[in-house]
C-alpha positions as CSV (number, residue, x, y, z in Angstrom):
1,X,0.0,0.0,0.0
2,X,1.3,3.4,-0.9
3,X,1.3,6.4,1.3
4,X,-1.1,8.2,-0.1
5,X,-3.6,4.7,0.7
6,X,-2.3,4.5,4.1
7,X,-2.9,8.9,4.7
8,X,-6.4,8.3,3.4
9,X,-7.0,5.3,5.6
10,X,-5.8,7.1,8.7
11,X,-7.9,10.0,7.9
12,X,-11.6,8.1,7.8
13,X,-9.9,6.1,10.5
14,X,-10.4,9.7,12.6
15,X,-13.1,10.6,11.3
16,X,-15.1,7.9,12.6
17,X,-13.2,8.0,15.9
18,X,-14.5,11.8,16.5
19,X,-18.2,10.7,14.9
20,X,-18.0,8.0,17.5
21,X,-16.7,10.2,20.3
22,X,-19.6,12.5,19.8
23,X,-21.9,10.1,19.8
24,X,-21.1,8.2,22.9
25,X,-21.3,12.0,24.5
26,X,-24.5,12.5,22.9
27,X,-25.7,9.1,24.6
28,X,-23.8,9.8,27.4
29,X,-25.4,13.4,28.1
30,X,-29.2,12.0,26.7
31,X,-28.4,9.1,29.7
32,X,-27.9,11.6,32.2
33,X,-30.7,14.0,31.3
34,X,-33.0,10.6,31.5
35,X,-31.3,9.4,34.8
36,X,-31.8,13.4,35.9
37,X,-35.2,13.2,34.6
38,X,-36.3,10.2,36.2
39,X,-35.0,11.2,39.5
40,X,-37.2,14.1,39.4
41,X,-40.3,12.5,39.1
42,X,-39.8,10.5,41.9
43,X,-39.0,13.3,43.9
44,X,-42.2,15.3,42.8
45,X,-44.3,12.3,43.2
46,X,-42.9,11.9,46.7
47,X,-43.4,15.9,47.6
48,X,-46.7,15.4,46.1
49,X,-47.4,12.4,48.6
50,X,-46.0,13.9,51.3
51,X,-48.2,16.7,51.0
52,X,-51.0,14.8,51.2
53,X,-49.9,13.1,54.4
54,X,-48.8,16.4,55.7
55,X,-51.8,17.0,58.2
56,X,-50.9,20.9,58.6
57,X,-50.8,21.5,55.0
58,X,-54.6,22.4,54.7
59,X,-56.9,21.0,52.0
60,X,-60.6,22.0,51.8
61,X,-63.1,20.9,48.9
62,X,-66.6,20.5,48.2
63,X,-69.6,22.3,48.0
64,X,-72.2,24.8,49.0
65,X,-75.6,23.6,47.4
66,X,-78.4,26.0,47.5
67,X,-81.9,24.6,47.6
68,X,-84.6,27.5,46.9
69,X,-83.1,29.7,49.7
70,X,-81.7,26.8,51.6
71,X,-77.9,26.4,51.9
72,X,-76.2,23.0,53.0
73,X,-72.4,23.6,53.4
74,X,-70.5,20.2,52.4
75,X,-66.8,20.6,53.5
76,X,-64.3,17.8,52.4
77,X,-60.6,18.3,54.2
78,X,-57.7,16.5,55.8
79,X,-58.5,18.4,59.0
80,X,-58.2,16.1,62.3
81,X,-61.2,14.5,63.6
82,X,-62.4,17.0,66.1
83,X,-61.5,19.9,64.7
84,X,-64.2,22.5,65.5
85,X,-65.0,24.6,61.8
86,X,-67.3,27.5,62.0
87,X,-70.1,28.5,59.2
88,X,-71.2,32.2,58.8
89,X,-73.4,33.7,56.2
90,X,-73.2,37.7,55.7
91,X,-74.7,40.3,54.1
92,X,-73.8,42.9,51.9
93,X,-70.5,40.5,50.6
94,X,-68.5,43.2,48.9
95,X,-69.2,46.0,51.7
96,X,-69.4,45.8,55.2
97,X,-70.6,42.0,55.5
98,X,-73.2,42.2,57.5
99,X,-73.9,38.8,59.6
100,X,-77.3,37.6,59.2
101,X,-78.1,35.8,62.5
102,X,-76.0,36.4,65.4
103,X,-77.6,34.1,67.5
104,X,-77.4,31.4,65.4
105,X,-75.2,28.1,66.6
106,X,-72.6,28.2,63.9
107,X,-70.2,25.5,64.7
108,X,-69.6,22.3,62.7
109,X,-67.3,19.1,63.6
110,X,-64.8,17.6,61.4
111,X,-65.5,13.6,61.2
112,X,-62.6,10.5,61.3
113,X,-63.3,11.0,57.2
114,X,-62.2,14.9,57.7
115,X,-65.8,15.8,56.3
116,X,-67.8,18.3,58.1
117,X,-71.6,19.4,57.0
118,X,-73.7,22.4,57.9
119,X,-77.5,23.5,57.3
120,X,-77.5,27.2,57.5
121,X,-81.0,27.7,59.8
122,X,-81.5,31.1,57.6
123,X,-84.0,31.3,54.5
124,X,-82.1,33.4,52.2
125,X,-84.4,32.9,49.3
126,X,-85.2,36.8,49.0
127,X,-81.5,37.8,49.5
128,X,-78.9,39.1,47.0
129,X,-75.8,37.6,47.5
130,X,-74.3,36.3,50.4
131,X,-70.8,35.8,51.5
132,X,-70.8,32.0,52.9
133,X,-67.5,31.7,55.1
134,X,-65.6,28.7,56.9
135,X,-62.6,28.8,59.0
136,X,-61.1,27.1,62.3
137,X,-59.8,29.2,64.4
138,X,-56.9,28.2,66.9
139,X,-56.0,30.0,70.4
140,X,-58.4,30.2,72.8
141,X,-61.8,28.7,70.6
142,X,-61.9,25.4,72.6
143,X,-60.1,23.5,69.6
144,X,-59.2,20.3,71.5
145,X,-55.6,20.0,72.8
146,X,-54.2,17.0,70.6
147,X,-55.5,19.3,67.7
148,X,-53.1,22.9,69.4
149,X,-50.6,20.3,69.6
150,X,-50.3,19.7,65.9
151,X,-51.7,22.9,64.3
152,X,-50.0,25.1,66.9
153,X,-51.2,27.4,70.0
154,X,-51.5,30.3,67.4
155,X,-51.9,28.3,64.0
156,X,-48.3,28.4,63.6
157,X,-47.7,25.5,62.4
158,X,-50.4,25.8,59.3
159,X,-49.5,25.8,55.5
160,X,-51.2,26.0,52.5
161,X,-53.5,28.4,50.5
162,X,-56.0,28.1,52.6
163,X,-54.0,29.4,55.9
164,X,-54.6,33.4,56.5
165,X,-52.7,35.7,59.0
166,X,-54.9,38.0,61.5
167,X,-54.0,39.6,64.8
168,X,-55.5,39.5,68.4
169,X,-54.2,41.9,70.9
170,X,-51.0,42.4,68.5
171,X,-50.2,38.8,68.8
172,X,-50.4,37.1,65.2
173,X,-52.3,34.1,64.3
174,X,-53.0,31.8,61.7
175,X,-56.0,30.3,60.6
176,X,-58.1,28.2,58.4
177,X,-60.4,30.3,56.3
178,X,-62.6,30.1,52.7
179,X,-65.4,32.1,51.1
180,X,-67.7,31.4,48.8
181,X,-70.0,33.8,47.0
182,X,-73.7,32.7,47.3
183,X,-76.7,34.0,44.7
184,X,-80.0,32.2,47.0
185,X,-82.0,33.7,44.1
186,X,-79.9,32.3,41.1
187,X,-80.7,29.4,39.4
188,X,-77.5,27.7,40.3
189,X,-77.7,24.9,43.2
190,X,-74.3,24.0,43.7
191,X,-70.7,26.6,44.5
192,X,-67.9,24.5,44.8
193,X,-65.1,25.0,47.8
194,X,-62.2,25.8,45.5
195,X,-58.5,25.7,45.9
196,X,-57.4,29.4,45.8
197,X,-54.3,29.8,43.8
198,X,-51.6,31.7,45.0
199,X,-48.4,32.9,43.1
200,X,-44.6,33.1,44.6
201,X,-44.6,36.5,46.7
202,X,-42.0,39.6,45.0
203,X,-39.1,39.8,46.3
204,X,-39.6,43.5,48.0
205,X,-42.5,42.0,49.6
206,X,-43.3,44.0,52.5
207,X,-41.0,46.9,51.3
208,X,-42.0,50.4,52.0
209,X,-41.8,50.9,48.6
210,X,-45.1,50.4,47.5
211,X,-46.3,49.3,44.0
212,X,-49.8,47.9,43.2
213,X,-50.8,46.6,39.4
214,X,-54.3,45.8,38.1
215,X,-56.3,44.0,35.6
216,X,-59.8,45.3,34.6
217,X,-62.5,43.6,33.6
218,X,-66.1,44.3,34.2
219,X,-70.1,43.1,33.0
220,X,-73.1,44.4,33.6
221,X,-73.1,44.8,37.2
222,X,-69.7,44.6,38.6
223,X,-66.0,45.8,37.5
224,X,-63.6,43.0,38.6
225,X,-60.3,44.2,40.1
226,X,-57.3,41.5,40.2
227,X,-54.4,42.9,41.8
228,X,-50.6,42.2,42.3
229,X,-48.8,44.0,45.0
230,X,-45.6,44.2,47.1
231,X,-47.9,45.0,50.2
232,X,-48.2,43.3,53.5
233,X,-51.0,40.0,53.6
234,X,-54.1,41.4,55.4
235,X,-53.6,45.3,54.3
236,X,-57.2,46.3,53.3
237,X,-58.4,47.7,50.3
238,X,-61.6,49.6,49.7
239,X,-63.1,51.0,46.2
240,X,-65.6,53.0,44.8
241,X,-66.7,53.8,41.4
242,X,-67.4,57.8,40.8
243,X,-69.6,59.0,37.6
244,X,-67.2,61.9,37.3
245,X,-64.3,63.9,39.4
246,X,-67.7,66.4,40.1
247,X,-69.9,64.2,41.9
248,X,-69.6,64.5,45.9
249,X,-71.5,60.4,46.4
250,X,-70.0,57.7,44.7
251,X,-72.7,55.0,42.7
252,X,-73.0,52.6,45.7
253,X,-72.7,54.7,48.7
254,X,-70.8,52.0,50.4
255,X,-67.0,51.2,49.2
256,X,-66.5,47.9,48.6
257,X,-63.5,45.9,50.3
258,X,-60.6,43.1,50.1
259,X,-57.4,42.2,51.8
260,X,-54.4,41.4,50.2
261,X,-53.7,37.8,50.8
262,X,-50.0,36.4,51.0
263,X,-48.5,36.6,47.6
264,X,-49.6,40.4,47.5
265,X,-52.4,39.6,45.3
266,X,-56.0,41.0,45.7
267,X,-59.5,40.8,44.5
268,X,-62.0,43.4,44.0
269,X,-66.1,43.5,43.0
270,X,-67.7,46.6,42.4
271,X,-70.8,47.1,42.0
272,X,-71.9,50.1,39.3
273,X,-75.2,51.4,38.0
274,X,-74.2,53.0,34.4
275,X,-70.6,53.3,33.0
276,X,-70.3,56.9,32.4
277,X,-67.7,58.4,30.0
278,X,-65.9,60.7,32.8
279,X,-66.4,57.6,35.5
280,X,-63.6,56.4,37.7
281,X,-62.4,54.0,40.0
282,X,-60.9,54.9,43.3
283,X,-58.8,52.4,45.2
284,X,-57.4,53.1,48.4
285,X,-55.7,52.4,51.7
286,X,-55.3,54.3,54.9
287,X,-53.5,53.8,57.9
288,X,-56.9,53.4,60.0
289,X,-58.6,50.7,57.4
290,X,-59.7,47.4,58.5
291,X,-56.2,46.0,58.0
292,X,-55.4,42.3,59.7
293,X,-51.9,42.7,61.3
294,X,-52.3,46.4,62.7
295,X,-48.5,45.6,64.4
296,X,-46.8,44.2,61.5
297,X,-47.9,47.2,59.4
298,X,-47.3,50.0,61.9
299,X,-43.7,48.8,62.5
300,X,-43.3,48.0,58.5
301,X,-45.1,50.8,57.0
302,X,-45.0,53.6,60.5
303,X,-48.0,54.4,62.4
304,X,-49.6,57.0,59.9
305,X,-47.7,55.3,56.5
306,X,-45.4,58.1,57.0
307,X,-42.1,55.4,55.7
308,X,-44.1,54.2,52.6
309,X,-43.2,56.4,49.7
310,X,-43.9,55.2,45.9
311,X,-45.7,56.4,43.0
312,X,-49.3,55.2,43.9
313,X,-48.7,56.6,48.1
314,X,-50.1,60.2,48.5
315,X,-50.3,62.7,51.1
316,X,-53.1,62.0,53.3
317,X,-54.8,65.5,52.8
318,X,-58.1,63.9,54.4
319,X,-57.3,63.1,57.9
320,X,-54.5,65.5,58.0
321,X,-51.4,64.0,58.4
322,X,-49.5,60.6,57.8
323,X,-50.2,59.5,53.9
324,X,-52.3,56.9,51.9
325,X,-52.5,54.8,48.8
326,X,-54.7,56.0,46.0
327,X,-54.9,54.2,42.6
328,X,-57.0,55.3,40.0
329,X,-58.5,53.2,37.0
330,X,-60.4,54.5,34.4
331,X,-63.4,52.2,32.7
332,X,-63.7,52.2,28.9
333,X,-67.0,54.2,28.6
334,X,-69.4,52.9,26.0
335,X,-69.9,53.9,22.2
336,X,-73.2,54.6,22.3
337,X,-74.1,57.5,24.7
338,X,-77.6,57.0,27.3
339,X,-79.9,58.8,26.8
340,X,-81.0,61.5,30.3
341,X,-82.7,59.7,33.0
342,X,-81.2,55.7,32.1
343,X,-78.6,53.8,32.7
344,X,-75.5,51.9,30.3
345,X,-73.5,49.1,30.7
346,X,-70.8,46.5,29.3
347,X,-70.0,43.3,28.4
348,X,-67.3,42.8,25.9
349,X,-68.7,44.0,23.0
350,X,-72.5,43.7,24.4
351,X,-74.0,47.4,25.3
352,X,-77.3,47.5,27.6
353,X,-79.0,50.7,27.9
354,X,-81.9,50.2,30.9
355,X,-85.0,52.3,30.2
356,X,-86.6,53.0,33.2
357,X,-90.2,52.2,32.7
358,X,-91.9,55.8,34.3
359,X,-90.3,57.5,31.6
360,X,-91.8,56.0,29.0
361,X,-95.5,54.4,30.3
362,X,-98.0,55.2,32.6
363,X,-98.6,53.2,35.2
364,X,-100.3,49.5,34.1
365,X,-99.7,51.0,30.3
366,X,-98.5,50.1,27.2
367,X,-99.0,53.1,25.0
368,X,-95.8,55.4,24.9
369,X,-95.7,58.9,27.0
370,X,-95.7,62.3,25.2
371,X,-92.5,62.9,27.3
372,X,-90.8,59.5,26.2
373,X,-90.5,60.8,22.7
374,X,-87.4,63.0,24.3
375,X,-85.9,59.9,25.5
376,X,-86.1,57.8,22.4
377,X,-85.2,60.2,20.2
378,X,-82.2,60.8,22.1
379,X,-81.5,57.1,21.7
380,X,-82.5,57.1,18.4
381,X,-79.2,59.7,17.6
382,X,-76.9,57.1,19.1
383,X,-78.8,54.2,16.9
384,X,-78.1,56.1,13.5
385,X,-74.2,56.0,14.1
386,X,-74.1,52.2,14.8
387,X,-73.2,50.1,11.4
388,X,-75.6,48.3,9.2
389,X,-77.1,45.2,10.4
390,X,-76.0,45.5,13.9
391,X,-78.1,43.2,16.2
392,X,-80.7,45.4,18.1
393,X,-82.7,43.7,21.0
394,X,-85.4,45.3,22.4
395,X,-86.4,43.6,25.8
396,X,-89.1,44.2,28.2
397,X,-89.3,43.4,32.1
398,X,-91.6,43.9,35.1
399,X,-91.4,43.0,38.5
400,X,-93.4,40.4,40.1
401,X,-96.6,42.3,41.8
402,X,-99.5,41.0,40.2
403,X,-99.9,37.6,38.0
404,X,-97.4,35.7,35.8
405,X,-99.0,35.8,32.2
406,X,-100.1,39.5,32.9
407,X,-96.6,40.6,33.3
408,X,-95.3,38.8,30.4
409,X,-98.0,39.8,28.0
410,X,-97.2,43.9,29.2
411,X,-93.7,43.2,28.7
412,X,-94.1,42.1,25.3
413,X,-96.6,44.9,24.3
414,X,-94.0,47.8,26.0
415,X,-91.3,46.5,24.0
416,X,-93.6,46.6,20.9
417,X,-94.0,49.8,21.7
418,X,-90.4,51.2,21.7
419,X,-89.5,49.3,18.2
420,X,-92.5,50.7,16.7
421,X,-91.3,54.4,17.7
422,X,-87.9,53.5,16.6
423,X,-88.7,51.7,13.8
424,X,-91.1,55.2,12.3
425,X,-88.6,57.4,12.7
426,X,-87.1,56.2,9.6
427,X,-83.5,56.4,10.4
428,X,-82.5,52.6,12.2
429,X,-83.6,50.9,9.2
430,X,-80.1,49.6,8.7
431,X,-79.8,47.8,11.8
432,X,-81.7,44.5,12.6
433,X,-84.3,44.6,15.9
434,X,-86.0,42.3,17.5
435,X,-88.4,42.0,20.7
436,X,-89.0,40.1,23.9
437,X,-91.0,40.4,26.9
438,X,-89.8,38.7,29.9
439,X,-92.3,39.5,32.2
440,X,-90.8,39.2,36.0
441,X,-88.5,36.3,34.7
442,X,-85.0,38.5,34.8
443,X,-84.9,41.0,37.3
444,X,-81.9,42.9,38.2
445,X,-82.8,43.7,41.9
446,X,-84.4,41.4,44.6
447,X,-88.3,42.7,44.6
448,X,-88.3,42.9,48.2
449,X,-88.5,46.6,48.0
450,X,-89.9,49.6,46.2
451,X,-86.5,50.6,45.4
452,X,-85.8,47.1,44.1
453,X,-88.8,46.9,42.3
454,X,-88.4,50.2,40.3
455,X,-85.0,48.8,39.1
456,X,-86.8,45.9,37.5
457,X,-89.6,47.7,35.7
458,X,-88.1,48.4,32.6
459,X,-87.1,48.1,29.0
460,X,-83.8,47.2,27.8
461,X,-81.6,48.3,24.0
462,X,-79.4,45.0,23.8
463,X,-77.0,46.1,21.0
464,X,-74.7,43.3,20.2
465,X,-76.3,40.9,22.4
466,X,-74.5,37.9,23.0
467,X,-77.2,35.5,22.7
């Protein structure tokens, strides 16, 4: 063999040495991802277990069925057999959360199966909604002891997102704690006990430093605040919605609330009568809220907030010294403009304009007023600039004094009504109406009052209407 043979042998010799070399550490790195890989699992299969087993790591699940008025609270947990869980039931959820009965025997006991069940004693069927709450409290609530020993004197040793911090006498506790939102009215029967989720805290959690972020989202009867936050768990947010920087009274007189839970995240309901085009939010803290560890935020944040600083922390003008949080969103306002005298709301692209029904009929009437013809012909100017073969619904409502198939037959002939007027006016013929009556089937307010009643007596412009 010549040398030029014996170079090119030697040459694919190394070739297929390095190939081969590359491979193996291909195989060799692909085996130790694997081998990495399958540790893992076992390792998260073995957290996951030991989770379960953990009995201080809290789980909760089940329901809250509603029967006609009647709620049956069925808790599922890993809570010890004993362990005393108590049921409330308030009021005005996304205010001041009013209990309903304070009387009323409240307590339930966790079973060797860690279920617990509860029959709240309370007819609620002519209520709005109701905040249903369950917690176990530790620390002087006669929890038995070999249930202190485990959970801890102050609830110490709790985990989980179902654990909350609150203060007695500036000591800090922990406790057990869920809340579900209850329609008695609605249609639906059963609210499940969910698992809240809860994110990995900021790193400046706690700081002086404030920031807050928020997502907006509303319907037609509530905005829906989510928050993220650097603040303290327990700090306690209120909000109000304000039809413009001129009015003195916000829409609902009373502010709604939420704490911040322990990631720094927060929720926020609000309810809202019309989305005006000036309208704001207002969220706020101040030093005297309702805040859960008074101690903790005194020595974090000073006694009047006077260490936090930040963009969203003002002066608090108000009560004179010290400062306060203020964030203010501003809603999308509507398209269309209401006419005087009603009301307009969103959802997505869905507008609903309510028509009071005294300023169009008399009373027990389903002829038009002379003075509606202002009102409709207002609405009428907003229905010209609206593109061709938008969907138009024109739905009427009553409330529920008197009988069934009368309100439904007045409902239909009021709504007749308004698309005739519309429809002679000569200038909506591009767009595509329809009519309803729904008699007392869909009110908007509980009819347990002349206030509430009022709200339901109306007609409805459905423009876009999702179904």
């Amino acid at each position: 063999m010549g040398k030029k043979s014996s170079w090119l042998v030697l040459m694919f010799a190394t070739i297929f040495f390095l190939f081969g070399c590359q491979g193996n550490q291909e195989n060799s790195r692909t085996a130790v991802k694997d081998t990495n890989e399958a540790d893992e699992q076992p390792k998260e299969e073995s957290k996951k277990k030991e989770d379960e087993t953990d009995p201080t790591n809290i789980q909760l699940s089940g329901e809250v069925v509603n029967e006609n008025g009647k709620i049956i609270v069925k808790g599922k947990s890993n809570l010890m057999e004993g362990t005393k869980v108590e049921v409330d039931w308030l009021d005005r959820p996304f205010s001041v959360r009013n209990p309903i009965c304070l009387v009323c025997d409240k307590e339930a006991i966790v079973d060797k199966n860690g279920d617990f069940t509860y029959e709240i004693p309370t007819d609620l069927k002519n209520y709005g909604y109701i905040f249903v709450t369950i917690q176990a409290l530790l620390g002087g609530t006669g929890q038995a002891d070999e249930i202190v020993s485990v959970y801890g004197e102050h609830g110490e040793n709790l985990k989980g997102p179902f654990v909350y911090k609150y203060e007695i006498g500036a000591e800090e506790y922990q406790k057990i704690y869920s809340s579900i939102l209850v329609l008695p009215s609605g249609k639906q029967t059963e609210y499940p006990i969910e698992t809240p989720k809860r994110e990995k805290p900021p790193e400046d959690y706690g700081s002086p430093k404030v920031w807050i972020e928020t997502e907006l989202k509303n319907d037609h009867y509530y905005f829906y605040v989510k928050g993220k936050s650097n603040l303290l768990e327990g700090t306690e947010l209120t909000a109000t919605y304000y039809s413009s920087e001129d009015v003195a009274v916000a829409q609902n007189w009373v502010s709604s609330t939420a704490n911040v839970v322990s990631d720094g995240t927060f929720s926020l309901q609000i309810p809202y009568d019309s989305i005006t085009e000036n309208g704001y939010i207002m969220i706020s803290s101040k030093p005297n809220n309702g805040h859960m560890l008074k101690t903790k935020m005194k020595q974090t944040y000073g006694e009047h907030f006077e260490k936090m600083n930040g963009e969203q922390v003002i002066p608090n003008e108000e009560d004179g010294n010290g400062k306060m949080i203020e964030v203010v969103l501003h809603p999308k306002p509507p398209t269309v403009k209401a006419p005087e005298k009603t009301s307009i709301t969103t959802d997505g692209e869905e507008t609903k304009i309510q028509l009071p029904d005294d300023i169009l009929f008399d009373h027990d009437q389903s002829e038009l007023k002379p003075d509606a013809q202002k009102t409709l012909n207002e609405l009428i100017q907003s229905l010209e600039a609206l593109k061709a073969n938008t969907e138009i619904q024109i739905n009427g409502h009553t409330d529920n004094t008197g009988d069934d198939q009368y309100n439904l037959t007045l409902s239909e002939k009021r709504a007749k009504s308004v698309e005739a007027y519309l429809q002679q006016s000569g200038k909506v013929d591009h767009i595509k109406i329809s009519t309803t009556g729904y008699g007392e089937k869909r009110p908007i307010a509980l009819n347990d009052s002349e206030e509430g009643k009022a709200k339901n007596r109306r007609v409805e412009i459905v423009i876009n209407p999702k179904e």
